[in-house]
DRENKOL-404472 format. One record per residue (C-alpha): x, z, y; residue in one letter. Coordinates in steps of 0.05 Angstrom, whole numbers, padded with zeros to 5 digits, always signed. Each point is the difference from the previous one (the first is absolute). Layout:
<atoms>
XZYa/...
</atoms>
This chain:
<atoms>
-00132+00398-02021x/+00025+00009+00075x/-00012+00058+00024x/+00035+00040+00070x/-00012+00064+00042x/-00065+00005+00017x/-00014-00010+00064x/-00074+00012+00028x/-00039-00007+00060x/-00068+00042+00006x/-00044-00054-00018x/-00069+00029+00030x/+00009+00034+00064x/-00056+00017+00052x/-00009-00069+00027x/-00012-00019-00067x/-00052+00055-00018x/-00046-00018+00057x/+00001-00077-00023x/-00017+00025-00064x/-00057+00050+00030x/-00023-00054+00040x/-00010-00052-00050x/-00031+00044-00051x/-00055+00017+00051x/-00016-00068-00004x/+00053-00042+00058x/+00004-00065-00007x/+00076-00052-00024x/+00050+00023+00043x/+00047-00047+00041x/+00079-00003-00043x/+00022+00057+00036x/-00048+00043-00031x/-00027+00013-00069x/-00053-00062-00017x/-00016-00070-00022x/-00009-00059+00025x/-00023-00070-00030x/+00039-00065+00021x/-00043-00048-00036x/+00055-00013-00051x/+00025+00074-00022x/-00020+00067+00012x/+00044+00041+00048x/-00002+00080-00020x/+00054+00036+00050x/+00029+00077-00018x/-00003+00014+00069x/+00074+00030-00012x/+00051-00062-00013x/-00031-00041-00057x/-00056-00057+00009x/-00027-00034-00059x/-00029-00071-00018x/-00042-00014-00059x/-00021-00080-00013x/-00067-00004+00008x/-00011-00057-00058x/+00059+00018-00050x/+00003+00081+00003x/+00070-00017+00016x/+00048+00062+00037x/+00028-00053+00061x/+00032+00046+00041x/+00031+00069+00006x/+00022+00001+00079x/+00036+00074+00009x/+00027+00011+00067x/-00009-00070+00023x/+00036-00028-00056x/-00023-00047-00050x/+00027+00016-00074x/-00048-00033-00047x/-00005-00062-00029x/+00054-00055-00033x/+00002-00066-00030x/-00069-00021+00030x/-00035+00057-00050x/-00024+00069+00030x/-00018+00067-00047x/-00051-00003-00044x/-00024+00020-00074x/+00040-00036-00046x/+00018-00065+00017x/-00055-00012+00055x/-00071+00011-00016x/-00035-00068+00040x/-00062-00010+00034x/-00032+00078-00005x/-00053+00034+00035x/+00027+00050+00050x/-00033+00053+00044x/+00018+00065+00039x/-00046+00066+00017x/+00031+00055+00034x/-00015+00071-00021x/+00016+00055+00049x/+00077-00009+00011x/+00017-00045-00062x/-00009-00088+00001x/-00012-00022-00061x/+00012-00079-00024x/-00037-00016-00060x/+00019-00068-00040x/-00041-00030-00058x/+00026-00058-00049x/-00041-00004-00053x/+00000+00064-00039x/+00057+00033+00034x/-00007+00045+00066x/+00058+00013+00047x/+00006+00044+00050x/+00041+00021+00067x/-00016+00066+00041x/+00033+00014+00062x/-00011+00065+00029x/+00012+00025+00072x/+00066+00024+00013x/+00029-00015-00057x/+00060-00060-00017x/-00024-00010-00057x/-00040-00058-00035x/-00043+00035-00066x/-00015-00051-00059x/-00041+00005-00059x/-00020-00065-00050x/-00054+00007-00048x/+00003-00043-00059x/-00064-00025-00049x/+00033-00037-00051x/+00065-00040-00005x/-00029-00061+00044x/+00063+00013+00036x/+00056+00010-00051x/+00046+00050+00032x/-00007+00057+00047x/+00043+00001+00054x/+00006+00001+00081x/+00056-00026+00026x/+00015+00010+00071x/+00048-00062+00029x/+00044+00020+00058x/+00039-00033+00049x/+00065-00036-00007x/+00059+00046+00039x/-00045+00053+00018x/+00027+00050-00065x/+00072+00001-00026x/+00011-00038-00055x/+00038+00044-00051x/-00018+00025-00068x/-00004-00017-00076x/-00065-00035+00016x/+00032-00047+00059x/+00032-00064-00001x/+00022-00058+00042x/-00029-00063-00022x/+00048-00042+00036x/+00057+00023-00034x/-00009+00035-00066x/-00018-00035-00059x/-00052+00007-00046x/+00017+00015-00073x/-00073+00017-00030x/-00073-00032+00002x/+00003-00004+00088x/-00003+00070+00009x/+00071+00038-00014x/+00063-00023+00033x/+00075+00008-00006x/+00036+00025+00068x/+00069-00042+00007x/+00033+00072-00007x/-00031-00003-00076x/-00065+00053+00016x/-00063-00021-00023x/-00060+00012+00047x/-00074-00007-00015x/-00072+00016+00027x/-00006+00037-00075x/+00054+00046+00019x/-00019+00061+00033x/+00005+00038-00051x/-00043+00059-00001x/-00061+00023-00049x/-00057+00006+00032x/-00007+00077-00016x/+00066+00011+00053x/-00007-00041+00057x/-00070+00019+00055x/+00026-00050+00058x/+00043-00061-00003x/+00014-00035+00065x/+00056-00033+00048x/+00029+00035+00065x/+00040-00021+00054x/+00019+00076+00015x/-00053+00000+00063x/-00057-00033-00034x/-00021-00001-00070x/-00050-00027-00040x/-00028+00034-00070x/-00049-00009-00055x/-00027+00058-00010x/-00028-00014-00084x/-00068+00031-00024x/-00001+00045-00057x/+00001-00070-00043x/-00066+00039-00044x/-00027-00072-00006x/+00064-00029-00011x/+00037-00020-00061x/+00074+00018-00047x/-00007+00070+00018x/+00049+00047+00035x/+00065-00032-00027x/-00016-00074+00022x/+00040-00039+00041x/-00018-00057+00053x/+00010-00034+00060x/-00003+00037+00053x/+00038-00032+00060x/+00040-00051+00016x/+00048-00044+00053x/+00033-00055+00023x/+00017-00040+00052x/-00069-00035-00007x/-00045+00070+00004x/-00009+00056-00030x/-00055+00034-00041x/-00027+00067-00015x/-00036+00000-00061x/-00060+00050-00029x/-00010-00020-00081x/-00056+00030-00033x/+00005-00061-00061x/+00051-00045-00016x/+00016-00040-00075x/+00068+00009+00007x/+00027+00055-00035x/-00075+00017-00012x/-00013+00047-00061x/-00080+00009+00026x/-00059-00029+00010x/-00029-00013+00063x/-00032+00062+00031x/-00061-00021+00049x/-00040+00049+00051x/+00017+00018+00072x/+00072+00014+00017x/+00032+00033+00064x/+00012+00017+00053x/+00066-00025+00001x/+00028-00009+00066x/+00051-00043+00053x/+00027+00055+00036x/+00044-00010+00068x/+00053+00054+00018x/+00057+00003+00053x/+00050-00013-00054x/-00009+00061-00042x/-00038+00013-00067x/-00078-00002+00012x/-00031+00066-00008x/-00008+00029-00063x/-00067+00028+00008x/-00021-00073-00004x/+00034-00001-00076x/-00045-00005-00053x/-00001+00073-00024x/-00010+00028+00074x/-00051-00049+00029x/-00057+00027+00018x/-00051-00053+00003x/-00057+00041+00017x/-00006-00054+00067x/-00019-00050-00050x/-00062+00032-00040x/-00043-00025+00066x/+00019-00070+00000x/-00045-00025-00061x/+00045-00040-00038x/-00015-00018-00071x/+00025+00030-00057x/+00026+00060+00049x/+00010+00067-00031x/+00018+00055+00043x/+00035+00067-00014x/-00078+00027-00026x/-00009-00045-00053x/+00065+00007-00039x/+00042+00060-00044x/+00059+00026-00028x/+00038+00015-00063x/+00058+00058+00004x/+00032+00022-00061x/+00034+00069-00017x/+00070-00039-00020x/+00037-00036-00051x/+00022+00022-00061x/+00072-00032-00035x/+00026-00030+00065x/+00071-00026-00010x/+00035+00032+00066x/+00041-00066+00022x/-00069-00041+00004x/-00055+00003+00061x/-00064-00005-00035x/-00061-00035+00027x/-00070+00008-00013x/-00040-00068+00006x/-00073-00013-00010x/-00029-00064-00012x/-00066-00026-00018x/-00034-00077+00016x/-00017+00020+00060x/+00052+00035+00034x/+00067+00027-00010x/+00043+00073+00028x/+00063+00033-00018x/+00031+00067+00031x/+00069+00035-00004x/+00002+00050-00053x/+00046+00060+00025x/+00064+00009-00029x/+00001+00063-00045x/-00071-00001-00007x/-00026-00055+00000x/-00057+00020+00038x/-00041-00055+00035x/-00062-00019+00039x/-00031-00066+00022x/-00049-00004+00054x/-00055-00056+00037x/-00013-00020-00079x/-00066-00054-00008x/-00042+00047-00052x/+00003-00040-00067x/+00038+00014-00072x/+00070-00008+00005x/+00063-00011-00054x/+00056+00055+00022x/+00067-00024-00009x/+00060+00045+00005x/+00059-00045+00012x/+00075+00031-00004x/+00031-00049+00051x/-00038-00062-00021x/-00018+00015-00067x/-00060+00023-00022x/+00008+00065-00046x/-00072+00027-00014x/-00075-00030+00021x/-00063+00037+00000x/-00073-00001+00041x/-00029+00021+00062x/-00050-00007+00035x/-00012+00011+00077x/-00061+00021+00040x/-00017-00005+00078x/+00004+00059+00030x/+00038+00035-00049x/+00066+00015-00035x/+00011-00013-00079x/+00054+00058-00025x/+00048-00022-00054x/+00035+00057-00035x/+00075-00005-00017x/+00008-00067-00042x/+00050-00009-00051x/+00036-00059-00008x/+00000-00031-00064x/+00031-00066+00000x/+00074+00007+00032x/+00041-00051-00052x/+00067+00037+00031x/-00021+00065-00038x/+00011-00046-00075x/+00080+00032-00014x/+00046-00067+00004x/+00065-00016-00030x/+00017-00036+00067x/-00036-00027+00062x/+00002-00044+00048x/-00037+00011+00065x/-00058+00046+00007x/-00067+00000-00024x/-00029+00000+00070x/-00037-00072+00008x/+00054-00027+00049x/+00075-00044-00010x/+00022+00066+00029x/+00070+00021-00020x/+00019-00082-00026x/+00044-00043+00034x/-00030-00036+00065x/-00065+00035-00002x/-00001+00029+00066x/+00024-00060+00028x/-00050-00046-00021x/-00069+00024+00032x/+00033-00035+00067x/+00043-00060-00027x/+00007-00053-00043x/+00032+00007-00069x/+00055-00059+00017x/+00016+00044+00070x/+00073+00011+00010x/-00006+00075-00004x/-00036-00002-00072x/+00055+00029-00043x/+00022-00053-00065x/-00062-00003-00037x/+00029+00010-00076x/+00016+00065-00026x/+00015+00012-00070x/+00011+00076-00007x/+00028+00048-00046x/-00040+00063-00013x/+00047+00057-00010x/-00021+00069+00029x/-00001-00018+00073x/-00064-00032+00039x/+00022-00080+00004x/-00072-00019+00030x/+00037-00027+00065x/+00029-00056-00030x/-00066-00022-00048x/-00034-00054+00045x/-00059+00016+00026x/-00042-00058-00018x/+00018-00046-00053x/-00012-00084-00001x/+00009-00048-00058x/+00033-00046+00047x/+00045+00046+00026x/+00027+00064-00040x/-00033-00009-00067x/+00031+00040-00051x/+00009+00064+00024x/+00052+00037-00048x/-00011+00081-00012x/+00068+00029-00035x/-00014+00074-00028x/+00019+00044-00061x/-00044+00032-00056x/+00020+00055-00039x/-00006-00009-00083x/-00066+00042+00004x/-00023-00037+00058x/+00012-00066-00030x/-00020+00015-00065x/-00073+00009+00025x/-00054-00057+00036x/-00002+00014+00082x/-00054-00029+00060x/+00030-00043+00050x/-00050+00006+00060x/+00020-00050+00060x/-00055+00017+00064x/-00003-00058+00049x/-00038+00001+00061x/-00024-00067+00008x/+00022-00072-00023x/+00001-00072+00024x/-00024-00068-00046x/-00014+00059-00055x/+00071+00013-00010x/+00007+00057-00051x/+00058+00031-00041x/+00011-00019-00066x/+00059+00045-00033x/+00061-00016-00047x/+00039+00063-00039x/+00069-00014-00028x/-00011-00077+00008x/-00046+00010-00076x/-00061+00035+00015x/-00052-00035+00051x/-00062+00020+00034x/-00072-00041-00018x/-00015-00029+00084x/-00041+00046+00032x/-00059-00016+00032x/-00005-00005+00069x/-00035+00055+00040x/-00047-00015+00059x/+00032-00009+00059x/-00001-00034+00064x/+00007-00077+00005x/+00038-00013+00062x/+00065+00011+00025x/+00030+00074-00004x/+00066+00004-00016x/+00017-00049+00058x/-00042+00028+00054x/+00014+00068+00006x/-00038+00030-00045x/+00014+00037-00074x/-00073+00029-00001x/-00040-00027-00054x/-00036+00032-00063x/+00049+00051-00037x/+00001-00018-00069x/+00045+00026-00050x/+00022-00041-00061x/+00024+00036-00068x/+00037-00026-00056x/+00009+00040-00067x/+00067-00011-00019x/+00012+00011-00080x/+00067+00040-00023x/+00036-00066-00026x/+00004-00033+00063x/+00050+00062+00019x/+00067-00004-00009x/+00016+00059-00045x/+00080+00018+00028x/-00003+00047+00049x/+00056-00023+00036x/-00029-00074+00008x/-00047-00022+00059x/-00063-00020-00010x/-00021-00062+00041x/-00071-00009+00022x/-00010-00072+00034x/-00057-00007+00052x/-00035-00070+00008x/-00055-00016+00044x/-00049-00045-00039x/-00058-00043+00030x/-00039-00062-00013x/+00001-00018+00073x/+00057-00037+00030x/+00040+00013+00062x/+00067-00009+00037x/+00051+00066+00033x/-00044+00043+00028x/-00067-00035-00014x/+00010+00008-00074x/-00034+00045-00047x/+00027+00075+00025x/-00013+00073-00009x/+00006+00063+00047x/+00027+00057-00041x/-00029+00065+00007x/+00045+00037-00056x/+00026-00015-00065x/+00013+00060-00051x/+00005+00004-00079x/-00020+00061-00028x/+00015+00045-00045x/
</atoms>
């Protein structure tokens, strides 16, 4: 995410305010000086009446131009900005409501929207889905060639790097991989993604994603660049990485937000924006502040200190998460649709105790303190790797690959046999393992004569897997694991595209006493193998994240 010193300009000032008086009192379109619309037979033309005008096709729904300040930035490659790929022939009309145009577009079942209010730089969005006539959710907004620097883990030259995977990810000649997958940020910590020039920027400002789908860890595209264009991306549902079904129902506003190079103003975030403006519009499927609730709870009880904790709520319909405090653990989630929610406490990505609530409009739903009951790290271990936390955290290259390609240069070796002896050796276990490529992972560590003398677990925790790829384990080269079965988990690309986040799942072996080797002084040898019945080459073969792996006592 790009962000710089904020840098504002008061964005309704008095000249504004009596446009805005006039036109609620019932003036007609203003000229493009002023706040209004026009119709040019092929598009309508909404103008800010402050440095933004706006043209929406009048047959596809199509976004065709953003013109701030006289200049042009939308649009490359013949395509303009549009729900997912380009919606087609749609019916498309405008009403204006006091000092707010608003666009509708209908294809089919699904309703988009664009509001442009008086004022204001900013173009609001909402889309409405039915049913999964149109398989993803997405608006991408297509900008000009030149008109943003092109810099970042999610740019690329097409006329000189080289691709290395399925069209989209590409090796720089300095050895850096760059994709459109790799911006590298959960949902749950980004509000505005954009690209500046230093005096003008352009931001998406995401929704609260409550129709959206993968929950607060999920990551996807959200911009990208090269010589070609650039895009700015809002994803409410994608298949790759997906761990959801599709959520339907109204969704926004999200918004394209102009600034003079700074970060856009945070009251327009999702947690600040008051959307009150909106309630007289009439859009579908609108629920204002009225109609929805809260949940706060007391705390959290059993919080390991070196974890944030998250609270996430999730039902078929719509999907929240909050902060919990640190110490605490107190939390509270607000603007919730009133329904029956599962509660998910998550200690970093893993989720450590689920219970019930349910939210009513108008009100707020008190939790007291919870207590959480499912932390695997409190099980006493005769050694561990990693950290029970739902993340690659702490392994080798794990940081490095939500915003590169495993073959980059900068990816450390990926083997790493390691010998367990009283110090924490995480750093050089791989983060994700592949049968084509470090298959075989060797543990070296010591039992004592009472430790060996007795049966132990073996618990590995992955975080998501590719082509079903799943560990099978080997003790002292005599005592093998039956193949485990393979957990649910997403069926595209992960490992490759930036993205670790799948469904936790942890697999346990019960190890018997003869499989140890009963002199102290001897190392035991525990051989991890990735097993599949799918087929792949490098980096496309069968593979695991790791989330920890720990035998206990």
């Amino acid at each position: 995410m790009h962000t710089h010193p904020v840098r504002r300009r008061t964005v309704l000032g008095a000249a504004a305010a009596t446009t805005a008086t006039a036109l609620a009192a019932g003036a007609g379109p203003a000229a493009a000086a002023g706040f209004g619309w026009s119709d040019d037979g092929a598009h309508y033309v909404v103008a800010t009446g402050a440095g933004l005008v706006v043209k929406v096709s009048k047959t596809t729904g199509d976004l065709t131009s953003l013109l701030y300040k006289g200049k042009e930035y939308e649009g490359y490659g013949g395509k303009h900005s549009h729900v997912e790929s380009g919606l087609g022939a749609s019916t498309v009309t405008l009403r204006q409501v006091g000092a707010t145009v608003l666009i509708g577009v209908v294809h089919g079942t699904l309703r988009h929207y664009y509001a442009v209010r008086s004022g204001l730089d900013n173009v609001y969005l909402w889309t409405d889905k039915a049913d999964a006539s149109v398989t993803a959710t997405r608006f991408i907004a297509r900008l000009r060639p030149g008109v943003f620097p092109n810099e970042g883990p999610d740019s690329w030259v097409e006329g000189a790097d080289t691709v290395i995977e399925a069209g989209d990810v590409w090796r720089r000649a300095d050895g850096q991989t760059r994709s459109k997958h790799y911006s590298g940020v959960r949902v749950m910590d980004y509000d505005h993604i954009g690209h500046t020039t230093g005096t003008v920027g352009l931001w998406m400002i995401r929704s609260n994603h409550e129709k959206a789908s993968g929950g607060p860890f999920y990551r996807s595209l959200l911009r990208h660049s090269n010589e070609l264009g650039a895009g700015l991306y809002e994803i409410l549902h994608y298949e790759q990485s997906q761990t959801e079904p599709m959520r339907l129902g109204l969704q926004g506003p999200y918004l394209l937000a102009f600034t003079d190079g700074g970060a856009p103003d945070p009251a327009l975030f999702p947690a600040h924006h008051d959307t009150s403006w909106v309630d007289p519009l009439g859009i579908p499927g609108w629920v204002g502040a009225a109609g929805r609730g809260r949940v706060a709870g007391v705390g959290l009880k059993g919080m390991d200190p070196a974890h944030p904790y998250t609270i996430g709520f999730a039902n078929a319909d719509a999907q929240y998460w909050t902060r919990a405090a640190a110490g605490t653990g107190a939390f509270s989630c607000r603007g919730m649709l009133p329904g029956t929610y599962t509660l998910t406490v998550y200690k970093g990505e893993l989720g450590v105790h689920t219970a019930t609530v349910t939210v009513t409009a108008g009100t707020a739903t008190a939790l007291h303190t919870i207590t959480i009951t499912g932390d695997p790290a409190t099980a006493p271990a005769v050694w561990r790797l990693g950290d029970w936390d739902g993340t690659p955290a702490g392994f080798k290259n794990a940081a490095l690959m939500t915003y590169a390609h495993p073959a980059d240069v900068r990816a450390a070796a990926w083997t790493g046999n390691v010998v367990v002896d009283g110090t924490d050796v995480s750093g050089s276990v791989p983060c994700y393992l592949w049968k084509d490529v470090n298959d075989g992972l060797l543990v070296y560590f010591r039992l004592t004569a009472a430790q060996a003398a007795a049966a132990h677990t073996l618990r590995i925790g992955v975080t998501t897997a590719f082509l079903n790829g799943r560990p099978r384990v080997t003790v002292n080269d005599t005592w093998v694991s039956a193949i485990p079965s393979p957990p649910a988990q997403p069926s595209t690309r992960s490992l490759t595209t930036g993205s670790y986040r799948g469904n936790n799942h942890t697999f346990t072996y019960s190890v018997p006493a003869s499989a140890w080797r009963t002199d102290p002084s001897r190392y035991n040898v525990l051989r991890v193998n990735v097993v599949s019945g799918s087929t792949g080459t490098g980096f496309l073969s069968p593979g695991t994240a790791l989330d920890c792996v720990d035998l206990l006592v």
